[in-house]
N, C-alpha and C positions, 0 to 999 in steps of 0.2 A: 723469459717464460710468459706466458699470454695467461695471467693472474687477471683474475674482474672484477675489479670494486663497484660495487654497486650502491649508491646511494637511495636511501626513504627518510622525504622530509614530509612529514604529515601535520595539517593544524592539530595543533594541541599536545602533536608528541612528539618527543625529544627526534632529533636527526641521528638517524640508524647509521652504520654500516656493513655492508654484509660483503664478506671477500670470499671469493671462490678461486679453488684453484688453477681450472678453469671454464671457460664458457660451458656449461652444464656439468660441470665439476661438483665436486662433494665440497658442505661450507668448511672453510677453515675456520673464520672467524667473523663474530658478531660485534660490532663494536657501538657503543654510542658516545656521540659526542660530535661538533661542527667539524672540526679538521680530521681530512684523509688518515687512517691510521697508518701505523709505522707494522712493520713486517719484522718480528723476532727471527732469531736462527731455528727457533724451535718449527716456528710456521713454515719459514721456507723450506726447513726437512717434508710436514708434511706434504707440502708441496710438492715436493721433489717426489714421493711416494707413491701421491694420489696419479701424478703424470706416468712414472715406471707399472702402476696399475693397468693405468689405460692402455700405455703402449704394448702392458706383456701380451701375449698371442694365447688363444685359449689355450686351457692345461691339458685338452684328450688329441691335440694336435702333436707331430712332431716339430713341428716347429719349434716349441714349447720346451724339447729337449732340447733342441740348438741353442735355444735362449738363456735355458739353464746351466751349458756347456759354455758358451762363450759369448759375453757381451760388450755390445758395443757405447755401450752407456757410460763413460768414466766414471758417473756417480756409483755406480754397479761394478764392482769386480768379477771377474770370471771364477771359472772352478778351477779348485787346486789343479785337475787335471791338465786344464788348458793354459795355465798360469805358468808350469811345470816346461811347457814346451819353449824352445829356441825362437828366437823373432823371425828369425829367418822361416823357419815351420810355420809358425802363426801363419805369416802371410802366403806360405805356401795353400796348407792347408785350409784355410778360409777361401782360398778362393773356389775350392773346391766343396767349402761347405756350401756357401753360397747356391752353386749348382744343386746341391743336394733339396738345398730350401726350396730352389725352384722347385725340384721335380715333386717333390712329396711331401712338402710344408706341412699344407696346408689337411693333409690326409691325417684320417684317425691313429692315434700310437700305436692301439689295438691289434693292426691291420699286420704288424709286426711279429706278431706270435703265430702268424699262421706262416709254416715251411714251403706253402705256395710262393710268397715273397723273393726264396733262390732264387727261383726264376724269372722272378721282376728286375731284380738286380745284374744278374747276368748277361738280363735283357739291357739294359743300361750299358753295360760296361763294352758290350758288343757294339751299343750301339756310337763308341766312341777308339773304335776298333783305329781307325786312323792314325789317330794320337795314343800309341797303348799305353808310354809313362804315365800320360795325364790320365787313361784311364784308370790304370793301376791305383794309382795318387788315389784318385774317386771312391777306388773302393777301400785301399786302407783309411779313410779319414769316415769313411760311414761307420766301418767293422768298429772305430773308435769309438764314436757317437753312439753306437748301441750297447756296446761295451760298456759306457759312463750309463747309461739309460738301465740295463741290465743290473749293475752292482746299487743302480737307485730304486728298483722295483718298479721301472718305468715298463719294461718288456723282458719277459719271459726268457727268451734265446736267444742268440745273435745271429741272423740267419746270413749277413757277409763274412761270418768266420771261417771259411774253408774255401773260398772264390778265388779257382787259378788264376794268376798274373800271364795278362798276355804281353809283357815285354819277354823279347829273348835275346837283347842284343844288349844286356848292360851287365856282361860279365867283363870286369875292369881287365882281367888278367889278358883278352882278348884286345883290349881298346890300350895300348901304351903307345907312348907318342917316343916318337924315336929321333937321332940326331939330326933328321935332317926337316922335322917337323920344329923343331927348338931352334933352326936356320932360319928355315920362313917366318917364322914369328918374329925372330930378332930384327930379319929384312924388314918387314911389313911396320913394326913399331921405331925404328929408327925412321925409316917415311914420314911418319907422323910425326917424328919427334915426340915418340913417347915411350921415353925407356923406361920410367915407371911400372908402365904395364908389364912388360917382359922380365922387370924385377919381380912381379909375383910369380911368374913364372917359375923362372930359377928355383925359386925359393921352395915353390912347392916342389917340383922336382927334387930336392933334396933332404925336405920334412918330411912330404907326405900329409901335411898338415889338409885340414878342412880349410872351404876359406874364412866362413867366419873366424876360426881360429888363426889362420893365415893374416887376416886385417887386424885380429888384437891381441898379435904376441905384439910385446915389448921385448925392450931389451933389461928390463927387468928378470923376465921370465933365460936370460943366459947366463949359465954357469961356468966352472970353468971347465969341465968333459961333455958337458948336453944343454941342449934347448929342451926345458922345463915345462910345458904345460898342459892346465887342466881342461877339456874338452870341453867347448861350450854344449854341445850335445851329447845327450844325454845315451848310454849304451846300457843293456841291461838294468835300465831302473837309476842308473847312477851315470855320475861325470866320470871320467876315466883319464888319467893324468900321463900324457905323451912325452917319454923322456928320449929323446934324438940324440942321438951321438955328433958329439963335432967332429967332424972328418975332416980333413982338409981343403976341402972345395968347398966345404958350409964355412969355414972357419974365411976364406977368404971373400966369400959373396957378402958374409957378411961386413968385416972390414969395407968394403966397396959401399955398402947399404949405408952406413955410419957417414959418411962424406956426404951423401945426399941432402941437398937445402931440407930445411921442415923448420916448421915454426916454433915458436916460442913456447917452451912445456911440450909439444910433443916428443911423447916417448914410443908411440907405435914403429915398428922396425920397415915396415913401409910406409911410404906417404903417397901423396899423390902429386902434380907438379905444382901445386899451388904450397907444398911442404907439409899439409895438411893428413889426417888418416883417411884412408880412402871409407865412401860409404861403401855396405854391400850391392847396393844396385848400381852406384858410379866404376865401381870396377866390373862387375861384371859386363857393364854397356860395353866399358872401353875392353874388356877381353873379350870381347864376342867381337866388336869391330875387328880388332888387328887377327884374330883368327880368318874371320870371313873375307879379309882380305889377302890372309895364308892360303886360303881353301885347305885348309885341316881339316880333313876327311878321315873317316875310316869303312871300311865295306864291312858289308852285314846279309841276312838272308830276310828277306819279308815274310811274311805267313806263306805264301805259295812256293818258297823257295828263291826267288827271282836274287839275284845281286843286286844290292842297292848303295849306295855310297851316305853317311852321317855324319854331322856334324863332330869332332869330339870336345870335350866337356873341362873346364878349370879339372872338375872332379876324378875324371879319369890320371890325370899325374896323380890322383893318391896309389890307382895300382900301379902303374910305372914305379914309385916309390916302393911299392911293395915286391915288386917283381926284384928290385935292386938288391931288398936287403936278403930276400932267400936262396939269390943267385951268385953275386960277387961275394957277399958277406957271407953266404953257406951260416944262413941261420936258421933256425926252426918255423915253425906256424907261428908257435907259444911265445918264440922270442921276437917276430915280427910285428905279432899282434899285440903282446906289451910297449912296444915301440911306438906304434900309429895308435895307441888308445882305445 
């Protein structure tokens, strides 16, 4: 912290100290006497306060809600709201806050209550028409932001609360990866020598699991009829606890899983080749690699209709998984959806 001691030694009177917190900072402390003073914990809090002062952004900005919403300040915790969310989201959604900062930071909060505003927004989201996920993303994480702003008496109405989504190609039941996509993959990752990878594969294929949750079941969370666990993400307000049935083919991927090197205390059900739990970014690199060396595709329609070919997604085996349980298993909505959480 760039704190500023400022020394006054004047004839005839005593030698000052005067500490600010910083360079045209507010005083913390007056001290007199020859030697530098010492810094209590009590000072450096203010310290620490007079700086989070300086840095907040003024309060009839939105910015100001951002700030309030989520901070990047360790000494600062964020709001229950944001606090609330999966890490994976965090960084999702930040990045998209981030954008939002750009566009209209720095614009009065005010500006918000006028239902002109729709139209600014939709003007945005158009204007990110290319990438509709990400645009999507953009507008559910504002509709948030003014939502958390709204129940503070920051702004009056939430004018992103009713802004169609221009994706139309993430209907899962549409996107299932089929036997001869779970080929190429296995092809592509033993190339590399990295069946690791294709272990989360299987894996999900036969959860349904998210990946987050995918990277931190244990084998804790196995019973002896079902894989156990509570949803790091959150549905309806709450975690939602996925109890999978062991079938036969889960019962032996896992057996095969359990022989896998891993290290010392790990108890995640995958690891990565180092024996270790995979991160969420380190698995996704390495499943994006062996897919894009699959060319796993699937076709879609763009805005104009045109046929287009897409990527597909770790996330797409969660409907494959779902397609599984209400077709071979002849189960319900109710009973699939208790299943996947």
């Amino acid at each position: 912290m760039s704190v500023q001691f400022i020394k006054s030694a004047r004839r005839g009177k005593p030698i000052t100290w005067y500490v600010y917190a910083f360079k045209g900072g507010s005083l913390i402390l007056k001290h007199i006497g020859p030697k530098r003073p010492k810094l209590s914990a009590s000072h450096w809090r203010q310290i620490e306060e007079a700086i989070e002062q300086r840095n907040a952004p003024p309060s009839d900005c939105l910015r100001a809600l951002i700030w309030e919403w989520r901070s990047r300040d360790p000494q600062r915790t964020s709001s229950p709201e944001w606090e609330a969310l999966a890490e994976s989201t965090k960084t999702l959604w930040g990045a998209q806050l981030d954008l939002i900062d750009a566009r209209w930071g720095d614009k009065p909060i005010s500006v918000w209550n006028d239902p002109r505003m729709v139209a600014k927004v939709v003007k945005w989201r158009d204007e990110r028409a290319s990438s509709p996920r990400s645009a999507d993303i953009g507008i559910t994480v504002l509709r948030a932001l003014l939502e958390f702003g709204r129940l503070r008496g920051g702004v009056a109405i939430n004018v992103a609360a009713n802004i169609p989504r221009l994706y139309k190609g993430g209907n899962c039941a549409e996107i299932v990866r089929t036997d001869d996509d779970m080929a190429a993959f296995k092809v592509a990752a033993e190339a590399k020598d990295w069946p690791q990878v294709y272990d989360g594969l299987r894996l999900a294929s036969l959860t349904g699991l998210r990946r987050a949750d995918l990277l931190s079941l244990t084998w804790d969370n196995l019973g002896d009829y079902a894989l156990v666990k509570t949803a790091l993400k959150k549905s309806g307000g709450r975690r939602r606890k996925a109890t999978i049935p062991l079938t036969d083919e889960l019962r032996s991927l896992l057996d095969e899983l359990k022989l896998r090197p891993r290290g010392e205390g790990v108890k995640t059900v995958l690891v990565n080749s180092r024996g270790q739990p995979w991160t969420p970014s380190g698995f996704t690199t390495s499943f994006s690699e062996i897919r894009n060396k699959a060319n796993i595709k699937f076709e879609t329609e763009d805005q104009n209709g045109n046929i287009i070919r897409k990527w597909k997604h770790l996330h797409d085996v969660r409907g494959t998984f779902c397609t599984l349980l209400l077709t071979e298993f002849d189960l319900t909505d109710r009973e699939a959806a208790d299943i996947m959480a």
